[in-house]
LUMKEFI-355245 format. One record per atom (N, C-alpha, C, O): x, y, z; atom name. Coordinates in nm, 4 decimals. Each point is the difference from the previous one (the first is absolute). Layout:
# LUMKEFI-355245
          u          v          w   atom
          X          Y          Z     CA
...
//
This chain:
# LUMKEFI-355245
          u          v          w   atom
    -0.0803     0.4263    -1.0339      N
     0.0282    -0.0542     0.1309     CA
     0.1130    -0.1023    -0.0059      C
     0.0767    -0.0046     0.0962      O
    -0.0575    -0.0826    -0.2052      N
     0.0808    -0.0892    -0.0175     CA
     0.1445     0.0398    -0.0230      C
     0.0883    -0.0857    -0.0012      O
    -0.0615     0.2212    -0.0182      N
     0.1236     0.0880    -0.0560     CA
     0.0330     0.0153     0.1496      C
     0.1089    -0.0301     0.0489      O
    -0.2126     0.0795     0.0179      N
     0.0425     0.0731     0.1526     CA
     0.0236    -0.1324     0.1288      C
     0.0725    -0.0035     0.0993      O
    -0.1256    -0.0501    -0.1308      N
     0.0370    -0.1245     0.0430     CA
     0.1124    -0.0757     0.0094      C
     0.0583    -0.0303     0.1041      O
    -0.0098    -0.0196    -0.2911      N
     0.1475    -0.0005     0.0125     CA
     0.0793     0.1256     0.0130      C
     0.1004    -0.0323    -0.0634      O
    -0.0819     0.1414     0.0998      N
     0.0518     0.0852     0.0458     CA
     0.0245    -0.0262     0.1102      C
     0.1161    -0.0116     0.0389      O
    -0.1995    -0.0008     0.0229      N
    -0.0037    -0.0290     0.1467     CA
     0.0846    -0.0773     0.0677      C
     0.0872     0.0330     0.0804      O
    -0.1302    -0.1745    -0.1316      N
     0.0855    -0.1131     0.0154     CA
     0.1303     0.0328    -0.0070      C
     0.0788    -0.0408     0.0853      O
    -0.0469     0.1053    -0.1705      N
     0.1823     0.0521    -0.0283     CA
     0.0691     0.0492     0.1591      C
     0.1020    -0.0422     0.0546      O
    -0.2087     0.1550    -0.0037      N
     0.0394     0.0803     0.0537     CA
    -0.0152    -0.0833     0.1552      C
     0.0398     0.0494     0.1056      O
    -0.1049    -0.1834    -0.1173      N
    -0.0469    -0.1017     0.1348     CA
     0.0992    -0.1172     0.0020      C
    -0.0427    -0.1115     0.0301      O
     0.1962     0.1327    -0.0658      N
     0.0704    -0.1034     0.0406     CA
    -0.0552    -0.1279     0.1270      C
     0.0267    -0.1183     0.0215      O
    -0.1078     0.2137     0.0349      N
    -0.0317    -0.1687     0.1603     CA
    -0.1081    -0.0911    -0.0635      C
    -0.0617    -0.0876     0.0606      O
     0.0509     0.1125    -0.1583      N
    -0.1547    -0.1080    -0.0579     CA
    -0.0970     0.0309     0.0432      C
    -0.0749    -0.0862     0.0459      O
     0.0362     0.2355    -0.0444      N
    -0.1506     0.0542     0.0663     CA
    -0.0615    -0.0160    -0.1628      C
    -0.1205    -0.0186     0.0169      O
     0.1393     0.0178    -0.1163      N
    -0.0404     0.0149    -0.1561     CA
     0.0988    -0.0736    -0.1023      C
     0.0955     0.0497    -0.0597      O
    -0.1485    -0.1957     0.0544      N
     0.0428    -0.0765    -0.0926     CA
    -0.0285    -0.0824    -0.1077      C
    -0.0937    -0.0722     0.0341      O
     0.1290     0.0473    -0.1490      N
    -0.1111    -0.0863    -0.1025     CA
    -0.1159     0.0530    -0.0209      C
    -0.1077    -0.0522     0.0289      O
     0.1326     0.2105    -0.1052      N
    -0.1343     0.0323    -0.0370     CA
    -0.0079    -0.0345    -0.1295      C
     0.0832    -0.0091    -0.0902      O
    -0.2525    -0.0164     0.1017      N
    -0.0441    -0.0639    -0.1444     CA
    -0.1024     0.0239    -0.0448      C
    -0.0549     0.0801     0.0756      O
    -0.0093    -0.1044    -0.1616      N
    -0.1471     0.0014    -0.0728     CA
    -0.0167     0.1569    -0.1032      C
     0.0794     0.0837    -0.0430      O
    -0.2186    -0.1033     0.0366      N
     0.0222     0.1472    -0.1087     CA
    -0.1829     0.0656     0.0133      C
    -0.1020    -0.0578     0.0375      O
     0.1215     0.1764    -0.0789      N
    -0.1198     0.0982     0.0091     CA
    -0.0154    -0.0287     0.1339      C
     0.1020    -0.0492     0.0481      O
    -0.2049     0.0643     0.0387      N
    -0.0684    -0.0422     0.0838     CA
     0.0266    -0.1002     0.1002      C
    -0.0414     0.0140     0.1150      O
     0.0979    -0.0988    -0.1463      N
     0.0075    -0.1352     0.0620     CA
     0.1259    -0.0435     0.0449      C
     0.0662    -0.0835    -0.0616      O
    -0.0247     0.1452     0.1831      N
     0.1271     0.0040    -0.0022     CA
     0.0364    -0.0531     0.1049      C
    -0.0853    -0.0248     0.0853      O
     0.2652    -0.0174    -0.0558      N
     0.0240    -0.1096     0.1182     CA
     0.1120     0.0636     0.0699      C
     0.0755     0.0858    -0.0458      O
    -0.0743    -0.1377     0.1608      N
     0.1631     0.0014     0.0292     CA
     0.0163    -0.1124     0.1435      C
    -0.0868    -0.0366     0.0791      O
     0.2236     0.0051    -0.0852      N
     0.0414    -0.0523     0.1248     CA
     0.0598     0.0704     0.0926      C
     0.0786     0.0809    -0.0493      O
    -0.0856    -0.0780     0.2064      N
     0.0651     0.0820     0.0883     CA
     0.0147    -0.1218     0.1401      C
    -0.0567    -0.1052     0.0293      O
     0.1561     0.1825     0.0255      N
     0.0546    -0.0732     0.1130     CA
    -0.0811     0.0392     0.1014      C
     0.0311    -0.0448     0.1104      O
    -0.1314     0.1196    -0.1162      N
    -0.1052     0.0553     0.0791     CA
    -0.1200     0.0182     0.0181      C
    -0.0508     0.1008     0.0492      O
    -0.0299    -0.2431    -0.1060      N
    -0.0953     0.0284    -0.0593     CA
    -0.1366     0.0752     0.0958      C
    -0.0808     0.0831    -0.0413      O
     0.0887    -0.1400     0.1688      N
    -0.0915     0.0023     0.1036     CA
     0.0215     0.1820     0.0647      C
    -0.0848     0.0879     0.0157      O
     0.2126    -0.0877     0.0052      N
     0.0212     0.1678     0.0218     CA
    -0.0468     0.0532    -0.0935      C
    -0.1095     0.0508     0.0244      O
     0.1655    -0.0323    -0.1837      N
    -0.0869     0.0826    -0.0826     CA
    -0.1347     0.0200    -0.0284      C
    -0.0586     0.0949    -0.0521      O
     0.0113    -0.2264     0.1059      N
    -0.1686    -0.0244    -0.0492     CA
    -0.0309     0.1201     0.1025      C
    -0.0259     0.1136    -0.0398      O
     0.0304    -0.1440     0.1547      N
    -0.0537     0.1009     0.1485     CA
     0.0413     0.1645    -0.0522      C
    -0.0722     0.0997    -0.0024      O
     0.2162    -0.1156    -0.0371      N
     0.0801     0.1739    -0.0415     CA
    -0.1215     0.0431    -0.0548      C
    -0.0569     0.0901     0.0616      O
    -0.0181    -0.1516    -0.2055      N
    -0.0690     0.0611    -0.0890     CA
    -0.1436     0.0255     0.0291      C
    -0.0663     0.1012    -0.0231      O
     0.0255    -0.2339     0.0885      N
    -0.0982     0.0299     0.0342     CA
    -0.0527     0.1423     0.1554      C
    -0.1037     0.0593     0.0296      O
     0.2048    -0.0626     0.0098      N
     0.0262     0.1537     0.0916     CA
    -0.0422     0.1196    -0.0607      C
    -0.0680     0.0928     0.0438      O
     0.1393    -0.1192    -0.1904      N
     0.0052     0.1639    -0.0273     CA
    -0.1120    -0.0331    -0.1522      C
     0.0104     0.0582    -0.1080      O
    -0.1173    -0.1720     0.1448      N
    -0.1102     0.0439    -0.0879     CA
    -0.0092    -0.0501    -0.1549      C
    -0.0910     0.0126    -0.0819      O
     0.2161    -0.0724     0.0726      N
     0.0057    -0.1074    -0.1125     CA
    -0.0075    -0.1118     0.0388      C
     0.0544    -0.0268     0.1071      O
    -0.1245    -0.0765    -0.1812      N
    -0.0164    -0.1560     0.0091     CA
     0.0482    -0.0548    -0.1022      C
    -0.0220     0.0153    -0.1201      O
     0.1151    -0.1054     0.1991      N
     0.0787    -0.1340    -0.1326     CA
    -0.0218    -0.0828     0.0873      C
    -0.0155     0.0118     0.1215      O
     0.0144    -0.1312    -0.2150      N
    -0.0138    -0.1480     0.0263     CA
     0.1283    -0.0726     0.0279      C
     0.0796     0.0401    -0.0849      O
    -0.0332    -0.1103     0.1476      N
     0.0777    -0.1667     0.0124     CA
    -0.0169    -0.0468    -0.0947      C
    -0.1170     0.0052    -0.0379      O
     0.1828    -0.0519    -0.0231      N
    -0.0259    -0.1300    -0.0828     CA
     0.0791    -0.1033    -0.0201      C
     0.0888     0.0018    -0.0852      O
    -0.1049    -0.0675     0.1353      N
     0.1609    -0.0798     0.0555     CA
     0.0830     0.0285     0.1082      C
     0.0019     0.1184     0.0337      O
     0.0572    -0.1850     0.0202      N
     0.1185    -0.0101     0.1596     CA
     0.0454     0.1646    -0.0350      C
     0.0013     0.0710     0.1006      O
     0.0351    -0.0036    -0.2277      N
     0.0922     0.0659    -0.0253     CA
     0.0202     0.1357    -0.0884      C
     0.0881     0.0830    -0.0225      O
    -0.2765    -0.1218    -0.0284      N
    -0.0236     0.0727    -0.1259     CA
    -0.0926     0.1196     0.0209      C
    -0.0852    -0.0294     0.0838      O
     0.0713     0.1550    -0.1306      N
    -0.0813     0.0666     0.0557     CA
    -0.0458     0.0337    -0.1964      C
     0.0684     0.0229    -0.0998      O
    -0.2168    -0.0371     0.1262      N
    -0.0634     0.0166    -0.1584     CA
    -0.0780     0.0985     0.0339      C
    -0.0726     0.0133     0.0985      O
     0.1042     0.0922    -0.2363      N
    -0.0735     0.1367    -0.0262     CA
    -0.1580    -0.0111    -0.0516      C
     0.0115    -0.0730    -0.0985      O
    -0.0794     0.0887     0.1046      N
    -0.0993     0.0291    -0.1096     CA
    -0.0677     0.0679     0.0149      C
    -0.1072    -0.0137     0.0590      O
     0.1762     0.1625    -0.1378      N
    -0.0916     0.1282     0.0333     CA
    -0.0877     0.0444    -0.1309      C
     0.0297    -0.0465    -0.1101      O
    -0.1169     0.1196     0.1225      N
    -0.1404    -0.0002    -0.0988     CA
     0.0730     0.0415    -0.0951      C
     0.1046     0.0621     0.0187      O
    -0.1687    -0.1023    -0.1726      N
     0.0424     0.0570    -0.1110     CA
    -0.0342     0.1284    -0.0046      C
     0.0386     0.0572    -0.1020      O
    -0.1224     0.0337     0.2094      N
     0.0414     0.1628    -0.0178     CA
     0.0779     0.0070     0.1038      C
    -0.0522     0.0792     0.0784      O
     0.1591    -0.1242    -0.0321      N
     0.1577     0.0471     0.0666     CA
     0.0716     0.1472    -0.0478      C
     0.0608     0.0062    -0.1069      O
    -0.0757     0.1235     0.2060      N
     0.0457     0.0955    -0.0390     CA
     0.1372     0.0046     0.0249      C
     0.0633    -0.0764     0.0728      O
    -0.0201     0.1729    -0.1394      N
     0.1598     0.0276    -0.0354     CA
    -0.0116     0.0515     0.2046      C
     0.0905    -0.0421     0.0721      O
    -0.1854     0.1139    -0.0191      N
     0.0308     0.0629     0.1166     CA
     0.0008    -0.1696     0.1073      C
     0.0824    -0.0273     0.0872      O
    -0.1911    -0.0529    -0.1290      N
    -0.0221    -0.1260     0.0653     CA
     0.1685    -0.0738     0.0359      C
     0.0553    -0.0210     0.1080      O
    -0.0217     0.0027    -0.2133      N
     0.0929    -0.1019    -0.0298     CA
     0.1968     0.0911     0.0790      C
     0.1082    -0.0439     0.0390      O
    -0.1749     0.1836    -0.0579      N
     0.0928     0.0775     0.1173     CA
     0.0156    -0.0115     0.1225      C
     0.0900    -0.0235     0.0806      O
    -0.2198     0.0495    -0.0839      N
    -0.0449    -0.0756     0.1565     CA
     0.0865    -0.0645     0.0487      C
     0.0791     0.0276     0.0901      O
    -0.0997    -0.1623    -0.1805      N
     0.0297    -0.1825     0.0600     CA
     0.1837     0.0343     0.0339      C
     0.0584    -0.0112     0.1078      O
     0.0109     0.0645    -0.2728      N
     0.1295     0.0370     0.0488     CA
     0.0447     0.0495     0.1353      C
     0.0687    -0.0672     0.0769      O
    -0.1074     0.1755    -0.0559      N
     0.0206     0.0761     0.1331     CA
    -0.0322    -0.0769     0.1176      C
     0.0809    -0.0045     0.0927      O
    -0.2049    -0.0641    -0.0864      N
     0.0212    -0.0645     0.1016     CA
     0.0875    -0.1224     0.0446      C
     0.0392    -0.0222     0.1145      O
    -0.0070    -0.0828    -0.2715      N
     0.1077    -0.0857     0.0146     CA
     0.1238     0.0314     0.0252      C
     0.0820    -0.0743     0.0539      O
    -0.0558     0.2312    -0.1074      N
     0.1363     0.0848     0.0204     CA
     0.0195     0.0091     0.1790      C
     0.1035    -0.0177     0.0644      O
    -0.2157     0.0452    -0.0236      N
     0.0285     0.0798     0.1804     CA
    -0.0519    -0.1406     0.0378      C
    -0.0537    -0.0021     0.1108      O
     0.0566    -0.1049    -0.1703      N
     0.0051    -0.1614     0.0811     CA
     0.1029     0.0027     0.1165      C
     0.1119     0.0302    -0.0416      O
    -0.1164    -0.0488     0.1517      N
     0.0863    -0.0413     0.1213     CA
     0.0035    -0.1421     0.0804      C
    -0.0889    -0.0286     0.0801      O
     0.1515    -0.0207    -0.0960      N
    -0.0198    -0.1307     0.0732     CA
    -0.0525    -0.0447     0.1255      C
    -0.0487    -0.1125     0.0105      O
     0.0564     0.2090     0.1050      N
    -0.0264     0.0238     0.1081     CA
    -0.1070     0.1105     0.0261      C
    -0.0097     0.0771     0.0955      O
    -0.0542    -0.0883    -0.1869      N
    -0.1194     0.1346     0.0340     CA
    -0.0941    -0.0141     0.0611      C
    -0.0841     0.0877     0.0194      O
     0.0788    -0.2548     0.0421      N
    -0.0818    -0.0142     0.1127     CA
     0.0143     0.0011     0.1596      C
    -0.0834    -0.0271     0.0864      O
     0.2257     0.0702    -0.0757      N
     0.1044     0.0013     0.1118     CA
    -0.0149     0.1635    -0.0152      C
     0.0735     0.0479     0.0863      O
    -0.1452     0.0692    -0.1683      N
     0.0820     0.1095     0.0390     CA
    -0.0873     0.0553     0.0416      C
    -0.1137    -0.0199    -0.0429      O
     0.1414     0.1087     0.1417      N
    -0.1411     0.0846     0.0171     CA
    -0.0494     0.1153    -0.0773      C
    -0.1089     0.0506     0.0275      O
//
């Protein structure tokens, strides 16, 4: 998750995915969005936490499947900023 993550970030010049950190399991990041993404994820059935003004912290079970952790990609991938404005 931490590979796809900074991947991500690369590909998120606006600061939607920044300062990722930590390792196995326990993982961090900062975003310019924290309150939109929390709602994005929790929409489509994943739950992350706040943790900080800025920080959104992972902590998914130590049986995290290769299909799980696809999941999370795809849905951070089709992230929209305005997806509460669309019909």
């Amino acid at each position: 998750m931490k590979i796809e993550l900074n991947r991500l970030s690369k590909m998120h010049a606006d600061g939607l995915i920044t300062d990722v950190r930590g390792y196995g399991t326990h993982l961090a990041f900062d975003t310019n969005r924290p309150d939109s993404l929390q709602r994005w994820f929790f929409k489509t059935g994943i739950n992350i936490q706040k943790c900080g003004p800025n920080t959104i912290s992972l902590r998914p079970p130590v049986n995290l499947s290769v299909h799980d952790a696809a999941e999370f990609r795809r849905s951070l991938e089709n992230y929209h900023p305005n997806f509460e404005h669309q019909q």
